[in-house]
C-alpha positions as a LaTeX table, in Angstrom:
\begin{tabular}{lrrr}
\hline
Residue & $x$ (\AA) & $y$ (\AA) & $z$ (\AA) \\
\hline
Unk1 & 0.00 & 0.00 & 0.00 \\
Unk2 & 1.27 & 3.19 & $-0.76$ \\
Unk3 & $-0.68$ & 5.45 & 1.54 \\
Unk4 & $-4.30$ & 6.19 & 2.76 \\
Unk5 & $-5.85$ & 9.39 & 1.44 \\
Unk6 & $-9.64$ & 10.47 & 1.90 \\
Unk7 & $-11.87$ & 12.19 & $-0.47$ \\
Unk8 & $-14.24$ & 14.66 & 0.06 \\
Unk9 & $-16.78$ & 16.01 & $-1.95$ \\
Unk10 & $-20.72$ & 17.06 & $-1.55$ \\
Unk11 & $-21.84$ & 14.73 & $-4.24$ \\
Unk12 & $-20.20$ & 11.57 & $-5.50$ \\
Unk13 & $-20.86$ & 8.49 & $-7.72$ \\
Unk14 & $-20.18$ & 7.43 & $-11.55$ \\
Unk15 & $-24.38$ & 9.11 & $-12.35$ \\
Unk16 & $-23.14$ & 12.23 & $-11.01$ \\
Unk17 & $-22.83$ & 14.87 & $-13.88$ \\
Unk18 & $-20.35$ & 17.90 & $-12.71$ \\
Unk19 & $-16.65$ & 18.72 & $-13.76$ \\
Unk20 & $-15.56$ & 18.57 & $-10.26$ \\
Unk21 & $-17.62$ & 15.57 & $-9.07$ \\
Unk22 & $-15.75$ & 13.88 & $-12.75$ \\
Unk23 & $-12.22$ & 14.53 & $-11.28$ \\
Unk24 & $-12.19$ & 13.39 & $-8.36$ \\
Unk25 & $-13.90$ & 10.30 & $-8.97$ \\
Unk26 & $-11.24$ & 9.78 & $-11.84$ \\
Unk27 & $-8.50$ & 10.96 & $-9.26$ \\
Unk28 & $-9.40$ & 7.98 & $-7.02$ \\
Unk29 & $-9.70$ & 5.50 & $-9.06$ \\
Unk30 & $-6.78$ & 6.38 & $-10.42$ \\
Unk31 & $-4.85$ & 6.16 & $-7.06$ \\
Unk32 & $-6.69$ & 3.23 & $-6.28$ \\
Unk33 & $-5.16$ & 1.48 & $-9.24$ \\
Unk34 & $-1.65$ & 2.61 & $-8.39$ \\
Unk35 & $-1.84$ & 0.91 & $-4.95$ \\
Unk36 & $-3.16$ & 3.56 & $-2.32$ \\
Unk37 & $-6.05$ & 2.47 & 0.05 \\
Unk38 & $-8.74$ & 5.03 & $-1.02$ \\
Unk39 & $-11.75$ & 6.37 & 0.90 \\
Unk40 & $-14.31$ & 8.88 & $-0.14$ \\
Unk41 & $-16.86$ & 11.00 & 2.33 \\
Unk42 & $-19.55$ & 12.47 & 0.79 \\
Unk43 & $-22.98$ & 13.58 & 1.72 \\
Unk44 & $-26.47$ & 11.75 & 0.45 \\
Unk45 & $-27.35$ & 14.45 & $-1.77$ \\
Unk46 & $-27.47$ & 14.00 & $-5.81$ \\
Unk47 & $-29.16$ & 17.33 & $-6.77$ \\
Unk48 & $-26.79$ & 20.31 & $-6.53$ \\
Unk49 & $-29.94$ & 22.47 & $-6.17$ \\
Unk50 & $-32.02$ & 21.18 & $-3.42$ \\
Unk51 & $-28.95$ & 18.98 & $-1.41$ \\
Unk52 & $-32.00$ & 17.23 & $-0.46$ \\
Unk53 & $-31.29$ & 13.67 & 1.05 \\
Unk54 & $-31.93$ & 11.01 & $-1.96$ \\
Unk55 & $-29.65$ & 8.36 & $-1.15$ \\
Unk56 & $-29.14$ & 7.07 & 2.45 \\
Unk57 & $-26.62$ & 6.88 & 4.92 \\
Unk58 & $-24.17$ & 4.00 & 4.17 \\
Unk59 & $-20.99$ & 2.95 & 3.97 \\
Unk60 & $-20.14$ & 1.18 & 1.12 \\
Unk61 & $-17.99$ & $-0.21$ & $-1.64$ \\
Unk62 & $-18.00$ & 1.64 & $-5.29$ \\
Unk63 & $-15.46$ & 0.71 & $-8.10$ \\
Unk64 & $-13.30$ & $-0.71$ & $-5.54$ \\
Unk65 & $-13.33$ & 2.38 & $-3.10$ \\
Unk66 & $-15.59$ & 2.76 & 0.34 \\
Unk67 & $-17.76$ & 5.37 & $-0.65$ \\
Unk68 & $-19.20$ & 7.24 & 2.78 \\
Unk69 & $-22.53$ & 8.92 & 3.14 \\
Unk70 & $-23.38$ & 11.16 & 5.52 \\
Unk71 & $-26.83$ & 13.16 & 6.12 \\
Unk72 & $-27.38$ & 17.04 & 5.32 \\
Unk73 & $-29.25$ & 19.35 & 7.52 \\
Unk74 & $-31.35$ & 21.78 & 5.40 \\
Unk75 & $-32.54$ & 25.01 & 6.67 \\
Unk76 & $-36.00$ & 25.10 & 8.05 \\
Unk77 & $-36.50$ & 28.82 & 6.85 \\
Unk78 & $-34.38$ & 30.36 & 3.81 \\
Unk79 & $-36.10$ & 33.26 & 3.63 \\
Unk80 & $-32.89$ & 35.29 & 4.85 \\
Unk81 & $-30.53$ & 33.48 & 3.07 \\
Unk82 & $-32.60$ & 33.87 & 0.04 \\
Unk83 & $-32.22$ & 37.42 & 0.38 \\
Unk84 & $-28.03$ & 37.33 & 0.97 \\
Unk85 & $-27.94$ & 34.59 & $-1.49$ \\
Unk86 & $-29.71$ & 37.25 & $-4.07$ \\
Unk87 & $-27.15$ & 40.13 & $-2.69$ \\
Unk88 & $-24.08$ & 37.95 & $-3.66$ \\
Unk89 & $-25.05$ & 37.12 & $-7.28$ \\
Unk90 & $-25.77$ & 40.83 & $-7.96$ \\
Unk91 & $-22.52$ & 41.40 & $-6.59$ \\
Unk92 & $-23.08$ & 43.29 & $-3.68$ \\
Unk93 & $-20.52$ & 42.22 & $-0.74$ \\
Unk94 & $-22.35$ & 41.68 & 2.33 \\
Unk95 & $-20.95$ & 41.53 & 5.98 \\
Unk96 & $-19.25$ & 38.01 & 7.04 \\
Unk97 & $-21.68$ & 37.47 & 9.71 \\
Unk98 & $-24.62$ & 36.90 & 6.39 \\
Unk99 & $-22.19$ & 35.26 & 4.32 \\
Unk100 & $-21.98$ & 32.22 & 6.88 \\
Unk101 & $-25.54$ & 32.07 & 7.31 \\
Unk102 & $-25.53$ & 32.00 & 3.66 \\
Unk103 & $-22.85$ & 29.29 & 4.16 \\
Unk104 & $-24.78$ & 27.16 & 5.96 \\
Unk105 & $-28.35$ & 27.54 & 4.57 \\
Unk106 & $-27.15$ & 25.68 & 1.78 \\
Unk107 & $-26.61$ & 22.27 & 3.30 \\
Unk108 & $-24.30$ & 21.38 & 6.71 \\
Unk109 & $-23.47$ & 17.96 & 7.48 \\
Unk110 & $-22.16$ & 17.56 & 10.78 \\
Unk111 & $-21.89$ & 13.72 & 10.11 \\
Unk112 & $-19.03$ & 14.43 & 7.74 \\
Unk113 & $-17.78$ & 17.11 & 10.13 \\
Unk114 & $-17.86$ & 15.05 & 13.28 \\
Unk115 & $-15.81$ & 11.68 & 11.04 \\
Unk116 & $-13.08$ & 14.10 & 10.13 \\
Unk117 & $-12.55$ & 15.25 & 13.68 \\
Unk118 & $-12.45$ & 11.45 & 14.32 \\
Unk119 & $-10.09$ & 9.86 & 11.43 \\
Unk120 & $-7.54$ & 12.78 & 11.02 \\
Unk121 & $-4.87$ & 10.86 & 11.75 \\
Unk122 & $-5.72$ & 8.10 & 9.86 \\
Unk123 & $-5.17$ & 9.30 & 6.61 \\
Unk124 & $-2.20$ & 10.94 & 4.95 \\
Unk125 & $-3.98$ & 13.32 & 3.38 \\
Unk126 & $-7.60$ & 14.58 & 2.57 \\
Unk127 & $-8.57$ & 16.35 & $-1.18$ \\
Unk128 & $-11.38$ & 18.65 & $-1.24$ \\
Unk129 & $-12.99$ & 19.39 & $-4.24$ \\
Unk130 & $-14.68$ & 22.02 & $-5.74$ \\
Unk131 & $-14.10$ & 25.32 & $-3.33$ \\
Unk132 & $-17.38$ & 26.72 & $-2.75$ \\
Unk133 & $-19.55$ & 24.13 & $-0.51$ \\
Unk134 & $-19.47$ & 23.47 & 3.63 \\
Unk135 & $-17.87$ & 20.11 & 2.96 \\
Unk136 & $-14.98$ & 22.20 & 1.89 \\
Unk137 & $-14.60$ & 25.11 & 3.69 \\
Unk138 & $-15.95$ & 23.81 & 7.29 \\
Unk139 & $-14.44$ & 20.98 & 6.73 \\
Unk140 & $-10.88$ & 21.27 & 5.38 \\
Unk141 & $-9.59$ & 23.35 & 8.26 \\
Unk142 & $-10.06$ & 20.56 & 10.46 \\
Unk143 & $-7.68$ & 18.42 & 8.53 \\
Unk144 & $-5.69$ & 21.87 & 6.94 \\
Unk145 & $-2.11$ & 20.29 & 8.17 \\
Unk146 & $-2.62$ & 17.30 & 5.50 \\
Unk147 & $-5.33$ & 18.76 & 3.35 \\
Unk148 & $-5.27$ & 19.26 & $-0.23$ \\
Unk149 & $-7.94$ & 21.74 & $-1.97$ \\
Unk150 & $-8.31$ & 20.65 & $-5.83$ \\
Unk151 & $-10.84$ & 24.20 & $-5.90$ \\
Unk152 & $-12.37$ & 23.90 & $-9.42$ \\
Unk153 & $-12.06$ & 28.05 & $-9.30$ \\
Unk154 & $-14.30$ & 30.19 & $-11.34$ \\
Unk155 & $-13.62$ & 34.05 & $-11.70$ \\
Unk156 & $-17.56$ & 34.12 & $-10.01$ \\
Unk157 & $-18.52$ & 36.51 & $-7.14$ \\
Unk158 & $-18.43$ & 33.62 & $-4.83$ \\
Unk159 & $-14.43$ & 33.20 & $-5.06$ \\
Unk160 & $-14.30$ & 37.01 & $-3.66$ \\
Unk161 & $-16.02$ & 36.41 & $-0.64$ \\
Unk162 & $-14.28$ & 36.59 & 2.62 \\
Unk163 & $-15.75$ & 33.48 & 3.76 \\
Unk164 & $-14.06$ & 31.85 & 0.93 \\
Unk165 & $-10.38$ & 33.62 & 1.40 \\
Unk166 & $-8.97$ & 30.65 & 3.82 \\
Unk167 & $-9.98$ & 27.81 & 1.79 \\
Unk168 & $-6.71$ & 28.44 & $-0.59$ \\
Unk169 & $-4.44$ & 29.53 & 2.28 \\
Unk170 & $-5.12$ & 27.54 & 5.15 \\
Unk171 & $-4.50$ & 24.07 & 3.52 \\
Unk172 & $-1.12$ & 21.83 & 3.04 \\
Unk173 & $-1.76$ & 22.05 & $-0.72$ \\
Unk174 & $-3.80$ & 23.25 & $-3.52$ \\
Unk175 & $-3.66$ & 21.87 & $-7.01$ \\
Unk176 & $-5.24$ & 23.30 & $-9.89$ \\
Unk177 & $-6.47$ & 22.29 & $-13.36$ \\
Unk178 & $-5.32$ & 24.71 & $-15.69$ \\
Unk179 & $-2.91$ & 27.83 & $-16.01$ \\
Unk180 & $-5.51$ & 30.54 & $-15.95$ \\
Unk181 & $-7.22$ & 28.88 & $-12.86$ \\
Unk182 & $-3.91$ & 29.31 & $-10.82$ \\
Unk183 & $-3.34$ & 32.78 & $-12.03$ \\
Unk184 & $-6.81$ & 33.98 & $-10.97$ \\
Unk185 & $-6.43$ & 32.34 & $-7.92$ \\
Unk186 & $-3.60$ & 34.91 & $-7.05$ \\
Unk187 & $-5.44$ & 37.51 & $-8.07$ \\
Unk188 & $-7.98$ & 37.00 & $-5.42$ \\
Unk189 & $-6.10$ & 36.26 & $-2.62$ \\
Unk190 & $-2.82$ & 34.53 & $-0.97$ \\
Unk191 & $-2.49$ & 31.05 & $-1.78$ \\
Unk192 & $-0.42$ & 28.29 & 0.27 \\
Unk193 & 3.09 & 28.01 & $-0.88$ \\
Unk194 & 2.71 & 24.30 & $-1.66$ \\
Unk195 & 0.49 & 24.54 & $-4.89$ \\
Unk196 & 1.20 & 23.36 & $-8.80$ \\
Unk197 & $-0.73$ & 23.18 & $-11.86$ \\
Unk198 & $-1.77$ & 19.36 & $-12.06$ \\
Unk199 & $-4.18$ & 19.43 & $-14.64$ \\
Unk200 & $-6.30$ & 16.86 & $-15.25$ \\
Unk201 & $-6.16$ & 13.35 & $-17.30$ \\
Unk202 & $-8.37$ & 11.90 & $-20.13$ \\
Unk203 & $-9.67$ & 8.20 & $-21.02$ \\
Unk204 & $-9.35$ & 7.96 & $-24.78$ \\
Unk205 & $-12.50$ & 6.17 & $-26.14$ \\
Unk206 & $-11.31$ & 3.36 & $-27.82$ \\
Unk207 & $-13.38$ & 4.22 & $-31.37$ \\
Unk208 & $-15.69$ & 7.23 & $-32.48$ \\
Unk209 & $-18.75$ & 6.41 & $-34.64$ \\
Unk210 & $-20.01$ & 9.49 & $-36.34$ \\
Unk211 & $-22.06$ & 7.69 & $-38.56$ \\
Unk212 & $-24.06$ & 5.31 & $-35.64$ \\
Unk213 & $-25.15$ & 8.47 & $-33.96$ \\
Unk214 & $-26.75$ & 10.29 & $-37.56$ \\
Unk215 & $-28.18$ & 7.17 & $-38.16$ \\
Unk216 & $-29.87$ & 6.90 & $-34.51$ \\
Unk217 & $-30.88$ & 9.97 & $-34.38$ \\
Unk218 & $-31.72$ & 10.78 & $-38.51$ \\
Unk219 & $-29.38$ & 13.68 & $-38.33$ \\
Unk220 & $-28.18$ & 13.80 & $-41.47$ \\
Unk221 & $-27.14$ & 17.64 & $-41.82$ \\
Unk222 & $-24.42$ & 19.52 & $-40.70$ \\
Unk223 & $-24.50$ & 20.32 & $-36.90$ \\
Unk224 & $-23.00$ & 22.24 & $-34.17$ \\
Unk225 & $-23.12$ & 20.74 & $-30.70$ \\
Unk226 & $-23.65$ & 21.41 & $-27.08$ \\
Unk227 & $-23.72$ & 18.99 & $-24.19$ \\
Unk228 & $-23.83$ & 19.75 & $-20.34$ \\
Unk229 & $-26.40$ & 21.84 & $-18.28$ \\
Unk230 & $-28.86$ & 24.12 & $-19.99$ \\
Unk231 & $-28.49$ & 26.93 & $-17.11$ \\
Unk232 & $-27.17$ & 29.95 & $-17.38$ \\
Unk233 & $-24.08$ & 29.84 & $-15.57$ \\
Unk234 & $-23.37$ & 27.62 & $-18.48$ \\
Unk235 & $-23.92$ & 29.99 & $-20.72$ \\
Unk236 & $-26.75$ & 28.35 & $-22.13$ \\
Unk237 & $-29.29$ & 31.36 & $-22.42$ \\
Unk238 & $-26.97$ & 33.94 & $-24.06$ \\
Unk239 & $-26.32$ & 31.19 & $-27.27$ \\
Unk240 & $-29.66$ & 30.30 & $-27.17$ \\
Unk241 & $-29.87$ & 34.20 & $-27.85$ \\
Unk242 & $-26.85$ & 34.51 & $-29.99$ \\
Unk243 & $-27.78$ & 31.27 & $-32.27$ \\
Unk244 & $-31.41$ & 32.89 & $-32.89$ \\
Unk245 & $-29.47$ & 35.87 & $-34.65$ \\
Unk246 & $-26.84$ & 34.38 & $-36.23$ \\
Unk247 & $-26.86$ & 33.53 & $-40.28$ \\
Unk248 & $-26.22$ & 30.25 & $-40.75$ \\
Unk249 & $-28.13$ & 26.98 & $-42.04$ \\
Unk250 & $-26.41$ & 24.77 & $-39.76$ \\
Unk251 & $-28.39$ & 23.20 & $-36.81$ \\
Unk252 & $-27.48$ & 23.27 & $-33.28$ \\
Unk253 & $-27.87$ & 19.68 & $-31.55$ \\
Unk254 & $-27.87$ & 19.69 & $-27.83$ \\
Unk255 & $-28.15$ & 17.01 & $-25.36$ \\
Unk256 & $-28.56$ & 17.18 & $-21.21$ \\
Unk257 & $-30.55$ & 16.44 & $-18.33$ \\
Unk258 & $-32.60$ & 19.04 & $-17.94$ \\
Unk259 & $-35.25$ & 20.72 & $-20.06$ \\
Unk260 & $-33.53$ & 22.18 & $-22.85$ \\
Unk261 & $-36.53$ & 24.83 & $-22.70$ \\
Unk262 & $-35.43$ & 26.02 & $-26.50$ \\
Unk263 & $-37.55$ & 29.11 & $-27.49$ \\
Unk264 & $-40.13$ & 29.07 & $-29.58$ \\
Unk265 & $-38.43$ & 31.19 & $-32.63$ \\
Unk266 & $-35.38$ & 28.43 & $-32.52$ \\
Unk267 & $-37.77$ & 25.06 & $-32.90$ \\
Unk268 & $-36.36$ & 23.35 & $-35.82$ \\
Unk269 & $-33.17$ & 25.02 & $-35.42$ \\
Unk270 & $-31.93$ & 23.63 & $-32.41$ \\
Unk271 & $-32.66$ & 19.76 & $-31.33$ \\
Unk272 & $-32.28$ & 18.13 & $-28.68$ \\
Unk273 & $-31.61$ & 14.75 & $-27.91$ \\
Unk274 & $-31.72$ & 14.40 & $-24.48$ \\
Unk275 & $-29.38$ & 12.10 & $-21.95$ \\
Unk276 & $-26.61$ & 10.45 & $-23.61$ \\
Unk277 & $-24.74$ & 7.09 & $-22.36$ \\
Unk278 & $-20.94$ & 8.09 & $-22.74$ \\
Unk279 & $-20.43$ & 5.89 & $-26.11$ \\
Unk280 & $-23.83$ & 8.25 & $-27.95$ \\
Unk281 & $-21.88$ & 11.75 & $-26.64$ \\
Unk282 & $-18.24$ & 10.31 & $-28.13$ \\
Unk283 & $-20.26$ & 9.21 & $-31.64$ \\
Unk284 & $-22.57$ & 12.71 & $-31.10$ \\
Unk285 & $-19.02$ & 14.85 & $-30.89$ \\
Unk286 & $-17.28$ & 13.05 & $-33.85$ \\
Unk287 & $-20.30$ & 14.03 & $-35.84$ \\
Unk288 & $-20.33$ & 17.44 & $-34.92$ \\
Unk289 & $-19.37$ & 20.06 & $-36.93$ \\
Unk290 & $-17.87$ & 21.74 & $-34.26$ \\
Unk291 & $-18.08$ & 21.79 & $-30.89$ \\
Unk292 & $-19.84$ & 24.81 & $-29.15$ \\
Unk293 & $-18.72$ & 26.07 & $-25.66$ \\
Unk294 & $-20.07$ & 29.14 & $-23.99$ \\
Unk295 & $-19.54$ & 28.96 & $-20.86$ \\
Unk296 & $-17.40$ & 31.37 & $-18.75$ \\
Unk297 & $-17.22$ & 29.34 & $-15.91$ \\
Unk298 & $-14.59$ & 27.09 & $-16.81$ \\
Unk299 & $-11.69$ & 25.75 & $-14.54$ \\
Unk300 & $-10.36$ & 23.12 & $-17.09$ \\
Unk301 & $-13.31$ & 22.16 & $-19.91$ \\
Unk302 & $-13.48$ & 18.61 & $-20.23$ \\
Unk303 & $-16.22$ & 18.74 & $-22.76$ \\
Unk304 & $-13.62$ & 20.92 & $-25.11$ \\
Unk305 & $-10.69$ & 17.99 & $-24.38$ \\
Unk306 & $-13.17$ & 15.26 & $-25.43$ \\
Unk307 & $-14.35$ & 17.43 & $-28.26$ \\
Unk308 & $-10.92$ & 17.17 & $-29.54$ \\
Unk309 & $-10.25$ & 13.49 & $-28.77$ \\
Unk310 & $-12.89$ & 13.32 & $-31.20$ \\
Unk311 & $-11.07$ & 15.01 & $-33.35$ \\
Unk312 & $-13.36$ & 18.18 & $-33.61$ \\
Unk313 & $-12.26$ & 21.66 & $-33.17$ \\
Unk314 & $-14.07$ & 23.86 & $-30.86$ \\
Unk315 & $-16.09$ & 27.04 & $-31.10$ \\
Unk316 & $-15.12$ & 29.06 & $-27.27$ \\
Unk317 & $-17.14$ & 32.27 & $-26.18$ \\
Unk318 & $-14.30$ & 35.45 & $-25.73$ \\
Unk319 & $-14.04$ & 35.91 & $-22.32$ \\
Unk320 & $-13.67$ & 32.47 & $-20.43$ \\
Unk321 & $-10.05$ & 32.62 & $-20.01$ \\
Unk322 & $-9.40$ & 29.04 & $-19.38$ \\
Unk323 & $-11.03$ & 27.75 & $-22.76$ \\
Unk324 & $-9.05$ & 30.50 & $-24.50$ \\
Unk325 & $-5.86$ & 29.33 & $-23.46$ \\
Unk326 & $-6.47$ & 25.85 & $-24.19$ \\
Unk327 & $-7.69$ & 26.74 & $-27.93$ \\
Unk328 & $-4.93$ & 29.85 & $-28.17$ \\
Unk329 & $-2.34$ & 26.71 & $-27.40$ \\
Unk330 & $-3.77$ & 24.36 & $-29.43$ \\
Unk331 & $-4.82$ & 25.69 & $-32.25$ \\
Unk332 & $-8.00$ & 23.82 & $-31.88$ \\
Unk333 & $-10.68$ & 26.42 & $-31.94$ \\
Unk334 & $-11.98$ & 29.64 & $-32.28$ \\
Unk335 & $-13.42$ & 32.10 & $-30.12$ \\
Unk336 & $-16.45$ & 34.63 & $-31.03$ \\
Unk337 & $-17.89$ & 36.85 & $-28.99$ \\
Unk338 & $-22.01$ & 37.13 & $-30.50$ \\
Unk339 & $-23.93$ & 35.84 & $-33.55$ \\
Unk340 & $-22.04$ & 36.90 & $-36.53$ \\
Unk341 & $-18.99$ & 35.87 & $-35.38$ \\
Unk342 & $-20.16$ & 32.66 & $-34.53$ \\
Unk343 & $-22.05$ & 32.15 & $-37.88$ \\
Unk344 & $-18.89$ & 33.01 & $-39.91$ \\
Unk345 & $-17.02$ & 30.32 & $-38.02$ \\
Unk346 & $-19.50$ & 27.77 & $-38.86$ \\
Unk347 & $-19.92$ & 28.61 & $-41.96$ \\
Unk348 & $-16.08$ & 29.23 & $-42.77$ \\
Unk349 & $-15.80$ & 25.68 & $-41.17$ \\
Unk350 & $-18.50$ & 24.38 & $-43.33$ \\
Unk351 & $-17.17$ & 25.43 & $-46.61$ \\
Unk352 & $-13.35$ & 24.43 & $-45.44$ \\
Unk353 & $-13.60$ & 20.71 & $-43.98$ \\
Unk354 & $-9.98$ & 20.14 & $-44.60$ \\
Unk355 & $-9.37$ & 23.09 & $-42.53$ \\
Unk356 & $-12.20$ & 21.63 & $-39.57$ \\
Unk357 & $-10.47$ & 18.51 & $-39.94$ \\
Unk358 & $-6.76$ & 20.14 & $-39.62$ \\
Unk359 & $-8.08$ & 22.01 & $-35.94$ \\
Unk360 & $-9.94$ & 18.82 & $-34.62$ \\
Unk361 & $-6.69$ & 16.96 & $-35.02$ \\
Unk362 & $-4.04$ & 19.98 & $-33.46$ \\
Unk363 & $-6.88$ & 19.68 & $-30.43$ \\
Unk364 & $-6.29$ & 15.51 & $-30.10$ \\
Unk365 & $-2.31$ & 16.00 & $-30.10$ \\
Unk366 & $-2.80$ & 18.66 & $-27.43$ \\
Unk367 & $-4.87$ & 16.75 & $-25.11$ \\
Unk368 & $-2.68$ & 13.21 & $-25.81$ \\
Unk369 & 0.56 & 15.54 & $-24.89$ \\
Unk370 & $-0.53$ & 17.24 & $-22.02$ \\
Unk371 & $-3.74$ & 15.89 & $-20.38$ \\
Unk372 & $-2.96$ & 11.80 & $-19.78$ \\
Unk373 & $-3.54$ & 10.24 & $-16.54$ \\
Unk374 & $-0.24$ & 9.11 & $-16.00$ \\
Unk375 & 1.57 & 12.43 & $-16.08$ \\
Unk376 & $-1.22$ & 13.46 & $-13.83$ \\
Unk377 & $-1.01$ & 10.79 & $-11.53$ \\
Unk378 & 3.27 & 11.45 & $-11.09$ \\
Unk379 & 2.48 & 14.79 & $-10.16$ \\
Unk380 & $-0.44$ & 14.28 & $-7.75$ \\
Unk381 & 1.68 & 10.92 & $-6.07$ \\
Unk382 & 5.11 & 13.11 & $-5.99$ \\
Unk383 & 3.22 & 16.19 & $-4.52$ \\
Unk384 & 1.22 & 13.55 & $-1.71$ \\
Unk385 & 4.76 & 12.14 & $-1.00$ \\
Unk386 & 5.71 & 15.42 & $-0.69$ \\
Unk387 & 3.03 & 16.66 & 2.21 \\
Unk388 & 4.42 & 13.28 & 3.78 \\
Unk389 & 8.06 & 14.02 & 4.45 \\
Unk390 & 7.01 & 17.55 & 5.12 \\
Unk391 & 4.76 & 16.51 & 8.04 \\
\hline
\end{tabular}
C-alpha cells in the first residue's frame, strides 16, 4: 500500500454529472489502481440544487473504493438566506456574519464534520474538491495540516467572498487544473506556498462512430453541438440568444438532463436529444461540426478535451479565459464573442472541412501531450509524497 488518502466532496458516484464531481472520482480510481487504500466521504445528496437527502446513509464499496454517506441538515427557513444569497449574485458584498448564514443555509453535514474530527490521523492526506460548498470550507480546516484543496475556481462573485479567502491559504496544498485557474487564484487572494498546476487526465474512447449516432438519431445535416447543463451559468441562455441571430443553415444539436426549454423562434433550429450514455456523446461529438462552448465558468473544460479526442475543433465564447488558453495553445478552436462571429465560423468551417479537420486533429495532439492520466497521476503521487516528508 502506498498510503491512505480520503476524499471529500458534496456529491459523489459514476451518475453524477459535474466537472468537479468527474475529477475526483477519476483521481481515485486512479490512485486506487496505483496501490493507495482510497476512501471517499460524501454527503447523500445527488441534486446540486435542493442537497436534499436522496440516497441514504451507508458505507459502502464503489469501483473498488468505500464510498461514505453522511446526512445534510437543510434550513428550516431560507427566507434570509434567500435574500443574501440574491445580494451575492448581484454582486453586492455583504458583511461576514450573512455570508456564513448564507454558508450554511445551503446544506451542513455535521456527520461528515464530526468523522473528520475522528479519522484525522488516519489518513495521509484529505482532497477537497470544488471550493465553494461546507464540505470544503468547514471541513478542510479541520484536517488543513494534511489537506489538499483541488478548488475547481471560477472568476464568479463567490471566489471574492471573505468566507471563501482561507480555503486556498489555510490548507497543506492546492492543485489546480489549468494555467488561468492558478493565475486567478492569485489575483484573489494569498495562496499556500505548496500549490502546482496538475491538470487533469483523459480516457481515450477506444473508437468514435459518427455515422451510428446520424443514423440513430436521422441527423443527417451539418451540426454544431452542445452537451452539459442548460443553465445559465453555463452559458446556455446567451447562445440560445446569440444562435437565434446568427446567419447560418447549420443546426445546433444539444443534449442534457434538464429541459432544454429552446424558445419558440429556434424550434427546428436547435434539437435536442436528451441524456446520452458516454459511447452516444463520443459518436454525437465526432459528428459534430464543431463543438460549441459558452460557458465562462470554466476551470479546465473537459467537454472541449473530449471534443478534440474526437477530433473536432471547438467554437469558445471570448471571455472564459481558461477555454481561451487551451484553444490559443492548441490551435484547436476559435473564439467569437455574439452571432455573426459565430455564424462566420461555422460557416467558414462548413465550406473548409480540410481546414475543420486540420483544428480537430491539433486539439487531439494537445490533449494526448498534455492531459494523460499518467503524467497526472506522477504529479499528484510526488506532490502527496511530498506533504508526507514535510509533516
Amino acid at each position: 500500500m502506498r498510503g491512505r488518502v480520503a476524499f471529500v466532496s458534496p456529491r459523489y458516484g459514476a451518475d453524477i454529472v459535474g466537472g468537479a464531481e468527474a475529477v475526483v472520482r477519476d483521481v481515485a480510481l486512479g490512485l486506487l489502481d496505483r496501490g493507495w487504500e482510497v476512501q471517499v466521504l460524501t454527503t447523500c445528496a445527488r441534486n446540486p440544487y435542493t442537497w436534499a437527502n436522496e440516497l441514504p446513509e451507508s458505507t459502502r464499496t464503489e469501483e473498488g473504493i468505500v464510498v461514505r454517506r453522511f446526512a445534510n441538515v437543510l434550513a428550516t427557513s431560507a427566507s434570509k438566506e434567500h435574500a443574501v444569497h440574491g445580494r451575492i449574485y448581484y454582486g453586492e458584498t455583504p458583511s461576514l456574519d450573512d455570508q456564513v448564514t448564507w454558508l450554511n443555509a445551503l446544506f451542513s453535514c455535521p456527520g461528515l464534520f464530526e468523522a473528520l474530527l475522528r479519522e484525522k490521523d488516519r489518513f495521509d492526506a484529505f482532497v477537497f474538491a470544488p471550493y465553494l460548498f461546507w464540505s470544503t470550507t468547514v471541513c478542510m480546516p479541520v484536517v488543513a495540516d494534511r489537506a489538499v484543496v483541488m478548488p475547481c475556481l471560477h472568476d464568479e462573485v463567490y471566489a471574492h467572498l471573505a468566507v471563501m479567502q482561507h480555503v486556498l491559504s489555510l490548507p497543506a496544498a492546492v492543485w489546480f487544473l489549468s494555467g488561468p485557474e492558478h493565475d486567478l487564484a492569485h489575483r484573489i487572494g494569498p495562496v499556500t506556498p505548496q500549490h502546482s498546476v496538475i491538470g487533469s487526465g483523459m480516457e481515450v474512447p477506444d473508437y468514435h462512430d459518427p455515422e451510428e449516432f446520424r443514423a440513430e438519431y436521422g441527423i443527417e445535416e451539418p451540426f454544431i453541438l452542445y452537451l452539459g447543463r442548460r443553465e445559465a451559468d453555463k452559458g446556455w441562455p446567451w447562445l440560445m440568444e446569440q444562435f437565434s441571430r446568427a446567419r447560418t443553415s447549420v443546426k445546433l444539436v444539444t443534449a442534457g438532463s434538464a429541459d432544454a426549454a429552446v424558445p419558440h423562434r429556434l424550434r427546428g433550429r436547435v434539437v435536442d436529444v436528451g441524456v446520452l450514455s458516454t459511447e452516444q456523446r463520443n459518436n454525437a461529438l465526432a459528428a459534430a461540426l464543431a463543438y460549441v462552448q459558452p460557458s465562462l465558468m470554466e476551470s479546465y473544460s473537459r467537454t472541449l478535451m473530449e471534443s478534440w479526442l474526437a477530433g473536432r475543433p471547438v467554437l469558445v465564447r471570448k471571455g472564459s479565459t481558461v477555454v481561451e488558453w487551451h484553444c490559443s495553445r492548441s490551435g484547436g478552436g476559435l473564439v467569437f464573442g455574439g452571432a455573426r462571429e459565430l455564424a462566420r465560423h461555422v460557416e467558414g468551417l462548413l465550406s473548409e472541412p480540410a481546414r475543420a479537420d486540420e483544428m480537430g486533429e491539433r486539439g487531439r495532439e494537445y490533449v494526448m501531450d498534455n492531459y494523460q492520466w499518467p503524467h497526472v497521476l506522477d504529479l499528484i503521487e510526488a506532490d502527496l509524497e511530498a506533504m508526507r516528508r514535510d509533516r
